[in-house]
Structures are given as C-alpha cells and as structure tokens.
N, C-alpha and C positions, 0 to 999 in steps of 0.2 A: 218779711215773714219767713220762718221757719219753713224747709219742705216738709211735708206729708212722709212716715219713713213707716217703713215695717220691722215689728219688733217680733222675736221666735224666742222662745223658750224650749229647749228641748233639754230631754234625757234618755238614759239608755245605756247597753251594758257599751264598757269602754271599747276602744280600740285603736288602732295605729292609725294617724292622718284623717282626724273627725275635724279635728281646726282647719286643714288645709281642704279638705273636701267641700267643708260650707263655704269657705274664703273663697277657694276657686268656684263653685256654684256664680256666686255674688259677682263674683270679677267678670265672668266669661258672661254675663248678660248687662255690663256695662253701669252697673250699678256701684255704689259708693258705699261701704260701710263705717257709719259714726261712731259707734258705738260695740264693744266688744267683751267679753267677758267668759272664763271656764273654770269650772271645778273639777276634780276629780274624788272620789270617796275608794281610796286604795285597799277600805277591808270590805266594802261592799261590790267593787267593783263597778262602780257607773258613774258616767260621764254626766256633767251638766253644762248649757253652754246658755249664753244671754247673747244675743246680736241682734243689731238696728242696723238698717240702713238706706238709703234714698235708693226708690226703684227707677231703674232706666224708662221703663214701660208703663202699663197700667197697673195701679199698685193692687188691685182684687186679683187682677190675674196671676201677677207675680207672687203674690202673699198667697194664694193656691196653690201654685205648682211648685213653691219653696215647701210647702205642709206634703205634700204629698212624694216630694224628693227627698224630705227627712223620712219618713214613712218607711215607703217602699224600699228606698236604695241605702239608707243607713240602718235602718232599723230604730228609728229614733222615736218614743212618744214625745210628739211637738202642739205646742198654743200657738197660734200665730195671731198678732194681734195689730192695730195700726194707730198711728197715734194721736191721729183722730177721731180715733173712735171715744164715746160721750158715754159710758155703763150709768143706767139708773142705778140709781142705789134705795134702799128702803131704811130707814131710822126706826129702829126699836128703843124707845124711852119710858121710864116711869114716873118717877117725882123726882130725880135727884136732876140737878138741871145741868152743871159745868158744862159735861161733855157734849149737851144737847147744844148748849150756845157755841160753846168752841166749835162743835163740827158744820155746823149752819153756817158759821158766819167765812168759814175755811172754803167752802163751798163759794158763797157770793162774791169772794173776792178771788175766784177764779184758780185758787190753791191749787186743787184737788179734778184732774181730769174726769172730772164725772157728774152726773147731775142727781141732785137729789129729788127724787118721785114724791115721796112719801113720808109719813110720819105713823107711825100706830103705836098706842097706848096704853096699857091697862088703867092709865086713869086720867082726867079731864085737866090736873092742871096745870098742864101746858098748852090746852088748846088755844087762848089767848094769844101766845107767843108764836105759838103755828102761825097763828092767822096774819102776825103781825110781817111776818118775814113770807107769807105768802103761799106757803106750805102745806096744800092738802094733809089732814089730819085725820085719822080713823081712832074713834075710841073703841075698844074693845077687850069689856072688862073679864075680868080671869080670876077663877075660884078653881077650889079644887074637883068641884063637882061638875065645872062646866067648860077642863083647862081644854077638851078634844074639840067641843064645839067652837070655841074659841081660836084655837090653831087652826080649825078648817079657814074659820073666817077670815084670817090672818094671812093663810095660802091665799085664799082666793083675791083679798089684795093685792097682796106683792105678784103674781102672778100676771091681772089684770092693769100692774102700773107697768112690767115688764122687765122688773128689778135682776138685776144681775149681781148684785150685792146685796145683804143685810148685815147693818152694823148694829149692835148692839150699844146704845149710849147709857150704861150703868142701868138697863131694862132692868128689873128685880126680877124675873121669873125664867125656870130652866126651860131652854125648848127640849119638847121630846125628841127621843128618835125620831118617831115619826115624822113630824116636822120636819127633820135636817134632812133626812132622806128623801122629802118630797118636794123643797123649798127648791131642788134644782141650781141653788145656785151658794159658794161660799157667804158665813158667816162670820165676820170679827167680831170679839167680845172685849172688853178691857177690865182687867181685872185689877184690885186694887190692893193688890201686894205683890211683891216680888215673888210668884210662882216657884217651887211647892210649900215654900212656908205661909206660914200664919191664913192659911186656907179659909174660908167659912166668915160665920159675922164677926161683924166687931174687929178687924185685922189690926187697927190703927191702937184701938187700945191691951190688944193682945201682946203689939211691937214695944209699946209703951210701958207694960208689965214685965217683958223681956230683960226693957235698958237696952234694945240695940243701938247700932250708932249709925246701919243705914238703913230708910226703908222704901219699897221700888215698888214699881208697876208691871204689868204684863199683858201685852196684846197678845190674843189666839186665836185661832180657827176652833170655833162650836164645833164638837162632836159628842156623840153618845158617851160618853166618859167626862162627867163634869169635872172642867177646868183641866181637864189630862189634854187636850186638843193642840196641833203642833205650834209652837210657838214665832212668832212673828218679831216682834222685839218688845225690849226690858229696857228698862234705866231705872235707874238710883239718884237719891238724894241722903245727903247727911246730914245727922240730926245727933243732937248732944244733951247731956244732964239739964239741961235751961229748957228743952222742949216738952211741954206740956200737952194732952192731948189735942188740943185745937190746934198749936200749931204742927203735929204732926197730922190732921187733916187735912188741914190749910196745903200745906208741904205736898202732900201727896193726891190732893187733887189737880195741881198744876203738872205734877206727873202723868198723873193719866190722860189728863186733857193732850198731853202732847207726844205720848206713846200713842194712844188711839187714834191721833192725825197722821202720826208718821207710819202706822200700820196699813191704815186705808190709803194713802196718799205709793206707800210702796205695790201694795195691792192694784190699785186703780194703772198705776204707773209701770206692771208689770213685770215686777223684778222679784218674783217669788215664787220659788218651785219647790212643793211639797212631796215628799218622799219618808216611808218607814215612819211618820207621824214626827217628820224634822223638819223644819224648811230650811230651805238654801237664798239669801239673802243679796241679792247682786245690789250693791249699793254702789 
C-alpha cells in the first residue's frame, strides 16, 4: 500500500528561492517528496507551487507546521491537505440523469477520493435510482416563490451531511448568491457548451443552426455570475454535415459526463488553485 503523503497548495507574491526553501523545509525533517510542481504568472507577479510528500514524523503535525511555515515565514496563502483524507461531497440533480449515473458509479468504483453524502432534488425521479445505489436522497422542490425557503433547506442538508463539496449534476436551477456565500464550501457545475459560446437553452441545437464542426463542455466553479465562474477544464468533440441534432446530444453528453469527472476528480485530488477568477491546473 501507498504511504499516507501530505499534499500543500500554495501561492503568493513571487520571490527568489521559494522552490529551494520548501525542498529544504522537507529535506531537513527527513521527509521524501513525490510529487512536485510550480507556476509562475510574470504580469501578475505570484507564485504557485503543488508538492506531496511522505512525512518523516506524524503526518497532522507535520502538515501543521508546514501550513504555518508557508504562512508566517514565506508569506504564502497555503491548503494543506492529506491524501487520505475522504471530503463528502453533495450531488445536486434534476431530471437529466447521465451525469447523475456517471458520477455515482465513479464514486463506487473508488475513482474519486471522496465519498458521496448525499443527493438533493428539485424533483422525485431519481429517487428510485438513489435508493438503488444506496444514497440518501432529499427532495426538495423549487419554485420561484419558494426558491429562499428551499436553499435554506438545502443548507441545512449539506451542512448537516458535512459536505465539503457540492457538484452540480446538470441540476436545472441557478443557486443564489446567497446560497454560495453560505454553502461554506466550493461548487462544480458542468456546463454543456464549450464556455462563453452558445450560453443559455438549447446550446446543441443553437451549435447545430451554427454548422460548427466542434462542440465542448465546461466544468466551473458556481459563483454569483452565472456561468462567468473560474473554469476547471474543457474539451471538445468533432462533429461534421452528417450530424443531426441527436447526435450532437448524444456527442456532448459523453462530453460532460467526463469533463464533470475530471473536474471533481482534479478537485477532490487537490490540484487546483483558483486566483483572479482563473485556476491553475497541476495536472
């Protein structure tokens, strides 16, 4: 079996010997590092840096005093995370099912470092398939006259399951601000165009009306700025005069199903530091 490693994500404004200060950090407490990685963004001026590695000692202590050594003595805003650690997650769905099967079953088969708590609803049928796969299910339906009481409710879920994630699996409804600012914890959406084109409903037969020849997906982080939120990753598929609109649905639900796993799956896994509404993507 794998050891147990501590994984830091930091940033900060740049400077001379950030790589060699965390390396030696690591070295001089006898510790191994696996895994390594830096960015630098040379008009904004800040450093970004990803590293793992096997702690000599007690890994709580060590993943402590490495957060508080990026802190204080570099100046660094740092995650320090371990890579066993399990984040609940919560599943927001509505009626549209793919990405609801694909993320469930990415979970069971141990994909996805994280465990899914929950599932909430705006509507009943998927409860079936919840139950089937074993998955607390919360219905909890949403108008527009009842969308506040409905978000409370929906906090008070994910709160109570103790989610530290909410994915959004093709959910039909925007969260409010409110919501995001109270939810305490990020939000993945997956969006089913290639971001900022073909926006809003209907994108497949929009792309269709177009005659483009590719059309893509887009995972992001929910914020108060629908669909503006920073983005996580994209791909494309190609598509030509022979494709009719079904099979440009067809096409681009398999897209999303496996944008929306590689978003959460890079998420979960710790390799995404968001900055100026960008992220930075250690792959």
């Amino acid at each position: 079996m794998k050891s147990p490693t501590i994984i830091a994500l930091l940033y900060g404004p740049d400077q001379p010997g950030l790589v060699s200060r965390v390396s030696s950090w690591i070295f001089l407490r006898g510790s191994n590092i696996v895994h390594a990685d830096q960015h630098e963004d040379p008009e904004a001026g800040i450093f970004f840096q990803r590293v793992e590695w096997i702690p000599s000692g007690k890994i709580d202590e060590e993943a402590a005093s490495f957060e508080k050594f990026a802190s204080e003595e570099l100046g660094m805003t740092a995650k320090v995370a371990q890579s066993t650690d399990r984040p609940k997650v919560a599943l927001f769905v509505s009626k549209i099912d793919h990405c609801f099967h694909d993320t469930i079953l990415r979970f069971r088969s141990g994909e996805m470092t994280g465990e899914l708590a929950c599932i909430i609803s705006n509507h009943q049928d998927l409860a079936e398939d919840a139950a089937r796969y074993g998955i607390p299910f919360h219905h909890v339906p949403v108008t527009k006259a009842t969308k506040a009481e409905a978000e409370s409710e929906q906090l008070r879920i994910v709160h109570e399951q103790g989610a530290e994630l909410i994915v959004m699996a093709r959910y039909m409804q925007v969260l409010s601000e409110s919501f995001l600012e109270k939810a305490g914890c990020p939000v993945i959406n997956i969006h089913h165009s290639f971001l900022p084109a073909f926006a809003g409903g209907k994108p497949y037969h929009q792309a269709h009306m177009r005659g483009v020849k590719l059309i893509g997906a887009t995972a992001h982080y929910a914020t108060a700025d629908l669909d503006e939120g920073p983005i996580i990753h994209q791909d494309v598929t190609r598509i030509n005069h022979r494709n009719a609109i079904p099979d440009l649905i067809r096409k681009g639900r398999d897209l999303e199903k496996s944008v929306f796993a590689q978003a959460i799956r890079l998420h979960l896994d710790n390799r995404i530091l968001v900055y100026n509404n960008k992220t930075v993507v250690f792959d």
